[in-house]
C-alpha distance (Angstrom), angle and dihedral (degrees) to the residues before:
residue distance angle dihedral
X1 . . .
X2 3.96 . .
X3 3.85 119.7 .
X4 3.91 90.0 -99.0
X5 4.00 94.9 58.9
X6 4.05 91.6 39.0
X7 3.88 85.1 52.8
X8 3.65 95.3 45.3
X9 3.59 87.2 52.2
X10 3.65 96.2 46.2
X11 3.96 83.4 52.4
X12 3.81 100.2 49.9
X13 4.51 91.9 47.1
X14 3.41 96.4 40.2
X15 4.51 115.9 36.6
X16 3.99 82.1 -179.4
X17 4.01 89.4 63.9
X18 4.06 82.4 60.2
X19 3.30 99.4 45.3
X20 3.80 90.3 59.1
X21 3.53 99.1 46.6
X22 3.88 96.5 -104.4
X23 3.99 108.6 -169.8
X24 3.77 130.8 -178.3
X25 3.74 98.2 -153.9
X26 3.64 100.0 167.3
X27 4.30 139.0 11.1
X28 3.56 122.0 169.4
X29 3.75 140.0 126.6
X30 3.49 91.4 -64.2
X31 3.78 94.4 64.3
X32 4.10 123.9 -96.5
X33 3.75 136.3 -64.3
X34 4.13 116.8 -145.0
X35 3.78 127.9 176.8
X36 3.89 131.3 -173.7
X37 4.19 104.9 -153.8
X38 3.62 113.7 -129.2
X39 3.24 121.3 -90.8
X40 4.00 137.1 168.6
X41 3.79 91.6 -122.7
X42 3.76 91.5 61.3
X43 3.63 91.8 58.6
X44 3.97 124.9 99.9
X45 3.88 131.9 -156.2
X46 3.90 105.0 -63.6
X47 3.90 96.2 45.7
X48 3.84 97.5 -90.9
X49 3.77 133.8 122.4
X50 3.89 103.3 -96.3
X51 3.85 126.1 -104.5
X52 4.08 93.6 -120.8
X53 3.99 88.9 55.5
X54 3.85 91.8 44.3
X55 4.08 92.9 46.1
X56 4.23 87.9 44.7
X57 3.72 92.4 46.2
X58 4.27 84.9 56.6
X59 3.26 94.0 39.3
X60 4.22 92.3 44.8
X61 3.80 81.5 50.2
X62 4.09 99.1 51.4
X63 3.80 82.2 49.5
X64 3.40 94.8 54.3
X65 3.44 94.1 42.6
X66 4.43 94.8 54.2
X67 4.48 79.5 51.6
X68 3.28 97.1 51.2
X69 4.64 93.9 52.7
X70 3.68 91.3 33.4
X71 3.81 118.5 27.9
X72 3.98 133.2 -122.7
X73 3.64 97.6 -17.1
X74 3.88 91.4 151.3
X75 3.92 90.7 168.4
X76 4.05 92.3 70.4
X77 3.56 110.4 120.7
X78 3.32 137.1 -163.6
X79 4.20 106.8 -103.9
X80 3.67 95.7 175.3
X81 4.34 140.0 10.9
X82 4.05 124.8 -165.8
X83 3.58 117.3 177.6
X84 3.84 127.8 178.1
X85 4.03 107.9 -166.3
X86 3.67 102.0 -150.7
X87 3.94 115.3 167.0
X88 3.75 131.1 14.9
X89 4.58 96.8 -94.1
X90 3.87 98.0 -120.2
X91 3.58 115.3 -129.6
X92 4.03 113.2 -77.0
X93 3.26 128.0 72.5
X94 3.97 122.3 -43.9
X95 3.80 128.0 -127.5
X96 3.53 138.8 -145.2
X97 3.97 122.4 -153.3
X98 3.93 95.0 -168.3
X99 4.41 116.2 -174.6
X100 3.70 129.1 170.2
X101 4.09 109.5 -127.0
X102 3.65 91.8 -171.6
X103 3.51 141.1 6.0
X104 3.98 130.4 -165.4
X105 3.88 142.7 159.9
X106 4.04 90.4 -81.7
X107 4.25 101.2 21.0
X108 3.82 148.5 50.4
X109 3.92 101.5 -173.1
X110 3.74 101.0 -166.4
X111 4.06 140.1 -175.9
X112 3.97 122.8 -138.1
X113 4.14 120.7 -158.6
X114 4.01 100.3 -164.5
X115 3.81 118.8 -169.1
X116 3.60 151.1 143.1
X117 3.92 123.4 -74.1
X118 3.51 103.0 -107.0
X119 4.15 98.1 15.1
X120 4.07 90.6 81.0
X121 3.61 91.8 161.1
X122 3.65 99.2 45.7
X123 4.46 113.2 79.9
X124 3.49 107.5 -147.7
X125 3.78 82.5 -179.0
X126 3.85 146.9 9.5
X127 3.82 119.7 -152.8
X128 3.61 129.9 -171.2
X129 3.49 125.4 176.7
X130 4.10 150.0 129.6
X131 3.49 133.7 -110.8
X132 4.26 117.1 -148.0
X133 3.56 108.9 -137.9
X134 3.39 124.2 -149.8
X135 4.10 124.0 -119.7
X136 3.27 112.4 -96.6
């Protein structure tokens, strides 16, 4: 699937991935790259992007990432989320660095490098988590 038809279908199962902004901006070998624009809406008491948008993004992006090896295989679920919040996400937009670590029959376990656009270098989150696959 290219990042276009793994971010329609993001769209279309989930309306909430929409209303955020959800975009698939790249998927390739190397693993996928998602971003959720800022917006005021996203932002929590404190002036900072909130932890559900942050953990959805990585979890959008892990998603995306299991799509874009194996295909429309809608019916993958997440199994398991870690997150680390690390630094306060400046305002812009926030990114999501998404690669599989391993893949088998009945799991993707994958790794999620969140930051803000523009601050490359700086994690404003680590996610870990696994994806169940379903038999084929």
């Amino acid at each position: 699937m290219t990042a276009q038809e793994v971010q329609m279908l993001i769209r279309a199962g989930l309306p909430m991935a929409e209303d955020m902004g959800l975009c698939i901006d790249r998927l390739d070998e190397q693993g996928a790259l998602a971003r959720v624009p800022f917006h005021g809406k996203l932002v929590r008491p404190g002036g900072t992007i909130s932890g559900p948008t942050i953990m959805a993004l990585g979890d959008a992006a892990m998603y995306a990432v299991v799509l874009g090896r194996l295909g429309r295989v809608e019916m993958a679920v997440t199994s398991n989320l870690n997150i680390n919040f690390l630094v306060k996400p400046r305002p812009v937009d926030l990114l999501a660095e998404a690669r599989i670590l391993r893949l088998s029959r009945r799991q993707a376990v994958c790794e999620v490098s969140l930051y803000s656009a523009g601050s490359e270098d700086e994690l404003v989150a680590h996610v870990t988590g696994t994806y169940a696959l379903p038999l084929a």
